[in-house]
C-alpha positions in Angstrom: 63.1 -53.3 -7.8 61.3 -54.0 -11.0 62.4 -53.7 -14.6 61.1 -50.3 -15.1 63.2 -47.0 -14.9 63.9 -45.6 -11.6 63.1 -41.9 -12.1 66.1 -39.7 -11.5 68.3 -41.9 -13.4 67.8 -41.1 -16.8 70.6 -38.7 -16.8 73.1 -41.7 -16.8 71.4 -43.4 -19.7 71.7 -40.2 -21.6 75.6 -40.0 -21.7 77.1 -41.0 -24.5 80.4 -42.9 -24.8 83.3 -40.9 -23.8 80.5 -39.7 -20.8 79.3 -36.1 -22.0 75.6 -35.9 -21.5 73.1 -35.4 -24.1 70.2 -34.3 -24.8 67.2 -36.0 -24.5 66.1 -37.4 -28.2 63.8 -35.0 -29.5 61.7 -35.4 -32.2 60.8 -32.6 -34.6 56.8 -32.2 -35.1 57.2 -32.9 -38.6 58.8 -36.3 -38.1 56.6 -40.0 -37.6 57.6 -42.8 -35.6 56.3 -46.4 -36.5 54.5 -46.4 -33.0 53.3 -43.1 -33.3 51.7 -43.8 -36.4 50.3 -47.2 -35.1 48.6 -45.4 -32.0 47.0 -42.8 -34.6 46.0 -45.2 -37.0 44.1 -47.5 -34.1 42.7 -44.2 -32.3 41.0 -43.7 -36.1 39.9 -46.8 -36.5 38.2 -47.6 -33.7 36.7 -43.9 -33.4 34.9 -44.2 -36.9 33.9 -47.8 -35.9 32.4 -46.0 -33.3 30.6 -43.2 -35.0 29.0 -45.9 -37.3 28.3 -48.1 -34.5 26.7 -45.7 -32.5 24.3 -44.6 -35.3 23.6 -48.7 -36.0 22.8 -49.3 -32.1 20.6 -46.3 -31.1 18.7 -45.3 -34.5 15.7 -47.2 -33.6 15.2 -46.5 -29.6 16.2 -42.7 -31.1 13.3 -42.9 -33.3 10.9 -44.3 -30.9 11.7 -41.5 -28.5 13.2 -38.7 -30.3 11.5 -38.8 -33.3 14.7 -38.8 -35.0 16.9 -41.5 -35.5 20.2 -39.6 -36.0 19.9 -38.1 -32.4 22.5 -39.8 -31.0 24.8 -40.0 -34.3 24.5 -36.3 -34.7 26.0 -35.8 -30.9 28.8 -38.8 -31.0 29.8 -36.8 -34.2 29.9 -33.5 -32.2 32.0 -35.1 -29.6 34.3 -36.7 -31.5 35.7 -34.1 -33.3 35.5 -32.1 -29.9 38.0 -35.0 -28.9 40.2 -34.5 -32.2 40.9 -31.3 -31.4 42.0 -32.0 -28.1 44.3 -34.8 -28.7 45.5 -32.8 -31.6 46.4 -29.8 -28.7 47.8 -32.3 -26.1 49.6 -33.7 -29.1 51.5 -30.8 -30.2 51.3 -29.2 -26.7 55.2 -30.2 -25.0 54.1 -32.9 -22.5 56.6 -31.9 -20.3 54.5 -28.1 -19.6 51.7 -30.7 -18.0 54.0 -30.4 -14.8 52.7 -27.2 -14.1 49.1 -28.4 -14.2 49.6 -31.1 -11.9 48.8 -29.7 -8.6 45.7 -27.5 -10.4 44.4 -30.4 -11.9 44.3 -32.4 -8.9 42.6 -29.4 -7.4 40.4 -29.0 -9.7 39.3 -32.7 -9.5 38.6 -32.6 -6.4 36.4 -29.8 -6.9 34.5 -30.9 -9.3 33.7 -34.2 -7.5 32.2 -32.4 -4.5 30.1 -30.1 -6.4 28.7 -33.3 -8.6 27.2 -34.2 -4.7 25.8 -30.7 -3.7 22.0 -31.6 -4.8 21.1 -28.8 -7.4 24.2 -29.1 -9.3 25.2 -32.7 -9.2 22.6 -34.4 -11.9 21.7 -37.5 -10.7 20.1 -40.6 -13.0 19.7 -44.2 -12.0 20.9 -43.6 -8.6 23.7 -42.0 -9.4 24.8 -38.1 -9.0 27.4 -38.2 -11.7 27.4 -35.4 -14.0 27.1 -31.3 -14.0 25.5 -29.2 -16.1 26.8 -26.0 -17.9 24.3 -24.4 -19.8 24.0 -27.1 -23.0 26.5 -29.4 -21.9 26.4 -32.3 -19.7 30.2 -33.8 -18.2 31.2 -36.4 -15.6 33.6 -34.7 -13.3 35.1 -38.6 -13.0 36.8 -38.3 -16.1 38.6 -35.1 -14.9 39.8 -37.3 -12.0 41.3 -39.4 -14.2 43.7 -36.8 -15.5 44.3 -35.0 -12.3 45.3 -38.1 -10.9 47.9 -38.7 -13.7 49.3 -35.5 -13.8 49.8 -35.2 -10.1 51.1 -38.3 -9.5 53.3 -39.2 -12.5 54.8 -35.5 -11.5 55.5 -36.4 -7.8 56.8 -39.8 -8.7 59.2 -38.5 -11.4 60.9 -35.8 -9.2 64.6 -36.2 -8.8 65.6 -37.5 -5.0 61.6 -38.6 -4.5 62.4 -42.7 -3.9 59.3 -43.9 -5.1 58.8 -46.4 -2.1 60.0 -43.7 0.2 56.8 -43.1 2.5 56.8 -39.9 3.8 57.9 -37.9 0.3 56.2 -40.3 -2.4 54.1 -43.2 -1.1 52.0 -41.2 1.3 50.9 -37.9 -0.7 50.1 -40.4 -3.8 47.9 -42.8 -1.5 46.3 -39.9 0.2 45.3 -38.5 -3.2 44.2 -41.4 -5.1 41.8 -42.3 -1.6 40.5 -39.2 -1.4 39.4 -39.3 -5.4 38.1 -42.7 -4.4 36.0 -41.9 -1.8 34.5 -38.8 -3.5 33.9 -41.4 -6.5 32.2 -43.8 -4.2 30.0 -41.5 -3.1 28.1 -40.6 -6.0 28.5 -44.0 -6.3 30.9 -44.8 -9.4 32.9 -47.5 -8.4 34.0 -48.7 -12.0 35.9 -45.1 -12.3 37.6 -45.9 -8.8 39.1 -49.4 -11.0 40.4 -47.1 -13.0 42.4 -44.5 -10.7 43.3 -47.6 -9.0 44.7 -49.0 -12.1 46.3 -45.6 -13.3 47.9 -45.5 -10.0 49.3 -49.0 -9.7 50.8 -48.8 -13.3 52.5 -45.1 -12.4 53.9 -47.0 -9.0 55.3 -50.0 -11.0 57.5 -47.6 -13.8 58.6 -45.4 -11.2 60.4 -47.9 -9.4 58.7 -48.9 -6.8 59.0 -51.9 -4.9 57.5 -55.5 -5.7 56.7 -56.4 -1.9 55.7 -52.7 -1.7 53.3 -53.0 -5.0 52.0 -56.5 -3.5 51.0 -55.1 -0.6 49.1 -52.5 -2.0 47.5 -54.4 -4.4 46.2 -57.0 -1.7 44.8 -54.1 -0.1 43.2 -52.3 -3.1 41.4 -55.6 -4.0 40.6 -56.4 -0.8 38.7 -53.0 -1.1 37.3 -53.2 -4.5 36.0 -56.8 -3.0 34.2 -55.2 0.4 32.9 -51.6 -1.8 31.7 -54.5 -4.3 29.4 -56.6 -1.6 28.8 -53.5 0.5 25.4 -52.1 -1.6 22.7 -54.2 -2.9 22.3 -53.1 -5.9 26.1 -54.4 -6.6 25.6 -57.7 -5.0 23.2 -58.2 -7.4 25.2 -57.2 -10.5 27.8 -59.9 -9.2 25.2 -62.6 -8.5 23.8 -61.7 -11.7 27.0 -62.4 -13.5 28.0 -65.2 -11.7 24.6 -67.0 -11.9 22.3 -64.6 -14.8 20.0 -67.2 -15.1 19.1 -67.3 -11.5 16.8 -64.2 -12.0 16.9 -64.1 -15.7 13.8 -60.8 -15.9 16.0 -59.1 -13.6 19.9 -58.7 -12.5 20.5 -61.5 -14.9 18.8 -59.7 -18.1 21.6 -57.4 -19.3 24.2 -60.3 -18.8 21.5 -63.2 -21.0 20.8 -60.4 -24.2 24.4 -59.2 -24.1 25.4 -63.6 -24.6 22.3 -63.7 -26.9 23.9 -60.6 -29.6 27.4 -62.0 -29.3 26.9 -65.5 -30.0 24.0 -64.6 -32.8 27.0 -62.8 -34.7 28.8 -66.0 -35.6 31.5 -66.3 -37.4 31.2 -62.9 -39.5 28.0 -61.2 -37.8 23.8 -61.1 -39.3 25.5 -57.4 -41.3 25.7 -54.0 -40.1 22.2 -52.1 -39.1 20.5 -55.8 -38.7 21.1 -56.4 -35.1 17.9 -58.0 -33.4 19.4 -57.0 -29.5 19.1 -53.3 -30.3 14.8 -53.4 -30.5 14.6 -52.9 -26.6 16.4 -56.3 -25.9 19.7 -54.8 -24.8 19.7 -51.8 -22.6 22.4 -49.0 -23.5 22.9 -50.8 -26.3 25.0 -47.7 -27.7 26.7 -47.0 -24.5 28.0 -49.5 -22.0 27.1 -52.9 -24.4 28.0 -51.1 -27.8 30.6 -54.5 -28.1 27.6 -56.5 -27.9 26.3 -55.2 -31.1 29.7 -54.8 -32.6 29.7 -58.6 -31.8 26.2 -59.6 -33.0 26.3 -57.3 -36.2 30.2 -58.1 -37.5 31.0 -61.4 -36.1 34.1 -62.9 -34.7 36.1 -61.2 -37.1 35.0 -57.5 -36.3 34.8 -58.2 -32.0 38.3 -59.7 -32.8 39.7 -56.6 -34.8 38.5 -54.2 -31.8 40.2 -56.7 -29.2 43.3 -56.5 -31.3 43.4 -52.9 -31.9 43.4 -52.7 -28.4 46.3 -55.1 -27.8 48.5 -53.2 -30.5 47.5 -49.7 -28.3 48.5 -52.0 -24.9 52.1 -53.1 -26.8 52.9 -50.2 -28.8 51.9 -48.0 -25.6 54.1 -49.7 -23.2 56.8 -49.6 -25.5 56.5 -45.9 -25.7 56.4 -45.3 -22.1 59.7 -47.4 -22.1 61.4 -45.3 -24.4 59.9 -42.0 -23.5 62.6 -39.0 -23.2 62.4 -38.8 -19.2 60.7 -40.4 -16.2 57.5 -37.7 -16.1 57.0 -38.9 -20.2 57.4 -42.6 -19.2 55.0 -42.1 -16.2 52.6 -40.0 -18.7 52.8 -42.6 -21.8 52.9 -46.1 -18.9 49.4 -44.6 -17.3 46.8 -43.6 -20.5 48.1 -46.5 -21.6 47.1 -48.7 -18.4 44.1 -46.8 -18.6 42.9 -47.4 -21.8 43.4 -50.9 -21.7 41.7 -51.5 -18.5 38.7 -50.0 -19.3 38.7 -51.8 -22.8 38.8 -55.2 -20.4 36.6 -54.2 -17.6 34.0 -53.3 -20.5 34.3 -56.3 -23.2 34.8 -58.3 -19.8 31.3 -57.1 -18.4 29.1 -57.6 -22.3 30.7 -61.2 -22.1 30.1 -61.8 -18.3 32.9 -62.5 -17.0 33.2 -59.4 -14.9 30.1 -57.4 -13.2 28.5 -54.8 -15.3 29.9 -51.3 -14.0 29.1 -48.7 -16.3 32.3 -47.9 -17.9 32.2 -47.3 -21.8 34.3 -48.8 -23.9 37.5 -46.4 -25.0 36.7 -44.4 -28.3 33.7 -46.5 -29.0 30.5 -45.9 -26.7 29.1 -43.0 -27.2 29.6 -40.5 -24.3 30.6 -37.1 -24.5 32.8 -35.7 -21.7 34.6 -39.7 -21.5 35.0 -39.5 -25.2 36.9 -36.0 -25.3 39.3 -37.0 -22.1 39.8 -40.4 -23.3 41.0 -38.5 -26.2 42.9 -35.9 -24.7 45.0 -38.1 -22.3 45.3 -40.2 -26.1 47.1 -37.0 -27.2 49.8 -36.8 -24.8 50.2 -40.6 -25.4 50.9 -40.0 -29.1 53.1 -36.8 -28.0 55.2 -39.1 -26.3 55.1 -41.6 -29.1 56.3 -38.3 -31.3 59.6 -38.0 -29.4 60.3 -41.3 -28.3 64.0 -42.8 -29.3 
C-alpha cells in the first residue's frame, strides 16, 4: 500500500487517548491557516500577473485587429473576477455537500462533451470542436470534465467498505468513467485535457490507497495510450517532430517551438521590461494564451519565469500537505486532485514554451487568458483553499 490514507480509516486517527472519537477538526470561517493563506496569497499573485500580462501580450495584435488594444484586457478582467466569485462560493460552500453533485456532475460532463460534437452547437476552430455557445458566452465543456471527474471519483473512492483496488466496486466504475471522458475528449480532438483527467485520476488512485503494482500497471497502460493517441494523427506527429527536431522545418511545425526559445532566452537575466517584448509583433502565435510564459520570460527575465515556477511549487507543497491533513478521505481526495491538476498543467505548459514537451494547447493555470478554464481552474482553487480552511 502507499503512504497515503486508506479511506475508511480516518475514524481511528480521530480517537483521542483514552479512545472516545472526535470530531473531525473544524475550522471556523473566520479563522486562517498558514497554508491557507499561502494558497490565497499565490492564487493573487499569479492572477494579477496575469491580468497585466495578458494586456502586455495581446495589446498590439488587439489593435491591429480589433481596433482596440484593451480587447482582450477588458475580457481577462471580466473573467477573473467571474473566477473570484466562484472560488470565493466553493470556498465558503462546506466541501463535503460536493458529494451530492458527484454523480450530476459526471452526468452533466458527459453531456456537455457530446453536444460540443453535434455540428451546429459544438464551435469548432483550428480543427477542433471544442467550445459551445450560449448567447454571449463561449465555454469548453472540457473543463467541466475536469470537475465531474473529481467529484465523482474522489466520492466513490472515499466511500467506507469501497477498497480502492477492489475491481468490481472501485477500480472498474472509475476506469470506465475516466475512458469514456477520454474518448469523448479525443474526439473533438483535445488530447492535452485527456493528460489532465489522467493525471486527476492517477493522483485520486494513489491517496485513496490503492495499490503500487496496481497504480504501475495502469500507468504503463495510460502512457502507452497517451504514446499511440500521440503518433496516431498527423498533425500531432508533427508537433512531436517539431519539438524534438524544430529546426528541421523551422517555417512550419518547428516555428512556435524557435520564437517561444527566441523570447525566453532574449529576457536574460531580468527581462528587456514590461510592454517591450519583441515576440508579441506576430512572431509568437497565442502569445496571450498558450505561450503567455514566453513573454513572461522574455519581458521579466529569469527572475520573474522563476517567481511563477516557484509559486507554483509552493501551490504543489502547500497543496499536498493539505490534502494530507484534510478532515476525511473525500477532503484529502478533493485537496490531493486540484492540486495534481494545477501542477500538471503548469508543467505540461512551461514544458511545451520551453520545448521539452509537445505543444498541446493547455493554458497555463491563472495566467493565460481563457475564460471558461480561468473560472473552473478557479473554482476547483476554491475547494482547495476550503480544505486548506479546515485542515488540522
Amino acid at each position: 500500500m502507499s503512504g497515503a490514507r486508506v479511506p475508511g480509516t480516518e475514524g481511528t486517527r480521530s480517537r483521542n487517548r483514552a479512545g472516545e472519537p472526535r470530531q473531525a477538526s473544524r475550522r471556523p470561517p473566520g479563522r486562517r491557516s498558514a497554508r491557507f493563506v499561502v494558497l490565497g496569497a499565490m492564487a493573487m499573485l499569479l492572477g494579477l500577473l496575469g491580468v497585466v500580462m495578458v494586456l502586455s501580450s495581446s495589446s498590439v495584435n488587439d489593435l491591429r485587429t480589433y481596433g482596440d488594444a484593451w480587447y482582450h484586457l477588458k475580457r481577462q478582467i471580466i473573467w477573473f473576477a467571474m473566477g473570484l466569485f466562484a472560488l470565493a462560493m466553493m470556498m465558503r460552500i462546506d466541501y463535503r455537500r460536493l458529494r451530492v453533485l458527484s454523480q450530476p456532475a459526471i452526468i452533466v460532463a458527459v453531456g456537455l462533451l457530446v453536444m460540443v460534437l453535434i455540428p451546429g452547437i459544438g464551435i469548432s476552430a483550428n480543427g477542433s470542436a471544442r467550445w459551445i455557445a450560449v448567447g454571449p458566452i463561449t465555454f469548453q465543456p472540457s473543463e467541466v470534465a475536469k470537475l465531474g471527474v473529481l467529484f465523482y471519483c474522489a466520492d466513490l473512492l472515499s466511500r467506507p467498505g469501497r477498497p480502492s483496488d477492489q475491481l468490481r466496486l472501485t477500480l472498474r466504475p472509475v476506469l470506465m468513467v475516466t475512458a469514456t471522458i477520454g474518448v469523448l475528449l479525443m474526439l473533438e480532438p483535445d488530447l492535452g485535457t485527456v493528460v489532465i483527467v489522467l493525471a486527476i485520476v492517477s493522483s485520486l488512485l494513489f491517496f485513496s490507497g490503492t495499490r503500487l503494482d496496481v497504480l504501475a500497471g495502469l500507468g504503463v497502460l495510460g502512457v502507452g495510450g497517451i504514446a499511440g493517441l500521440s503518433l496516431s494523427a498527423p498533425y500531432r506527429r508533427q508537433r512531436l517532430l517539431g519539438m524534438l527536431d524544430p529546426w528541421n522545418d523551422p517555417l512550419n511545425t518547428g516555428w512556435q517551438t524557435i520564437q517561444a526559445g527566441v523570447a525566453v532566452s532574449s529576457g536574460g537575466i531580468s527581462g528587456i521590461g514590461l510592454g517591450a517584448s519583441r515576440a508579441k509583433w506576430g512572431f509568437l502565435p497565442y502569445a496571450h494564451t498558450d505561450f503567455i510564459f514566453a513573454i513572461v520570460a522574455e519581458e521579466w527575465g529569469l527572475v520573474g519565469a522563476a517567481i511563477v515556477i516557484l509559486a507554483f511549487l509552493v501551490i504543489g507543497l502547500v497543496g499536498l500537505s493539505t490534502a494530507l491533513r484534510a478532515p476525511d478521505a473525500f477532503g484529502q481526495l478533493l485537496a490531493a486532485g486540484v492540486t495534481c491538476w494545477i501542477l500538471v498543467q503548469a508543467f505540461v505548459n512551461i514544458g511545451a514554451v520551453l520545448g521539452v514537451v509537445p505543444i498541446t494547447g493547455l493554458p497555463l493555470p491563472f495566467v493565460s487568458f481563457g475564460g471558461s478554464a480561468l473560472v473552473v481552474t478557479m473554482a476547483a482553487y476554491g475547494i482547495l483553499l476550503n480544505i486548506a480552511r479546515q485542515a488540522s
